[in-house]
C-alpha positions, 0 to 999 in steps of 0.5 A: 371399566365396563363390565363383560357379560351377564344381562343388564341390572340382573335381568333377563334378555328379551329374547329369554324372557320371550322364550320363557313364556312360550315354554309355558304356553307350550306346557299349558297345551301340552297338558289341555292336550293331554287330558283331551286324550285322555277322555277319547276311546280306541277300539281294535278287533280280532278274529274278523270282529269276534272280539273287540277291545276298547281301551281309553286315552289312560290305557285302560280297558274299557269294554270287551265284546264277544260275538257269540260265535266266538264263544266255545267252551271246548276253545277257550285258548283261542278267545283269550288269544283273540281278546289279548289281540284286539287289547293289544291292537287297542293300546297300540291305537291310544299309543300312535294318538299320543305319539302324534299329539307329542309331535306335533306339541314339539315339532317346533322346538327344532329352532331352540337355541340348544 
């Protein structure tokens, strides 16, 4: 009696087996992908350009610059308003660049299976 089910001699179908290895592929350009943003920079202003912020891929805050402007000793509330602003805006610039590297590395799993 033939025997339902399963995958001949133990294996993989075709199919899964290709599948398999475009996982990997995909994995593999998702990390290259991955640690390029990591080496790239974003950098967001405040205060009409008083204070800039520059954050890396990783999130981290990279430099600050102040316009001498800016700097009051009788204000100083308003320059760190201005530097959590421009940091704040710089994060948010890595976070877009890393969510549209998300889609575009996932927008073909539409078609997967399950």
């Amino acid at each position: 009696m033939a025997k339902r089910g399963g995958f001949p001699a133990g294996g993989m179908p075709g199919n899964m087996s290709n599948l398999m290895k475009q996982a990997q592929r995909m994995q593999r350009q998702m990390e290259e992908s991955q640690k390029e943003l990591e080496t790239k920079e974003f950098t967001a202003a405040a205060g009409g350009g008083a204070v800039e912020v520059t954050v890396s891929g990783k999130k981290e805050i990279l430099r600050v610059k102040l316009s001498q402007d800016v700097v009051d000793p009788e204000d100083i509330e308003m320059l760190q308003d201005l530097i959590v602003a421009a940091a704040n805006e710089a994060v948010k610039k890595a976070d877009e660049a890393s969510a549209e590297l998300m889609g575009r590395m996932t927008g073909g799993l539409g078609g997967l299976p399950f």
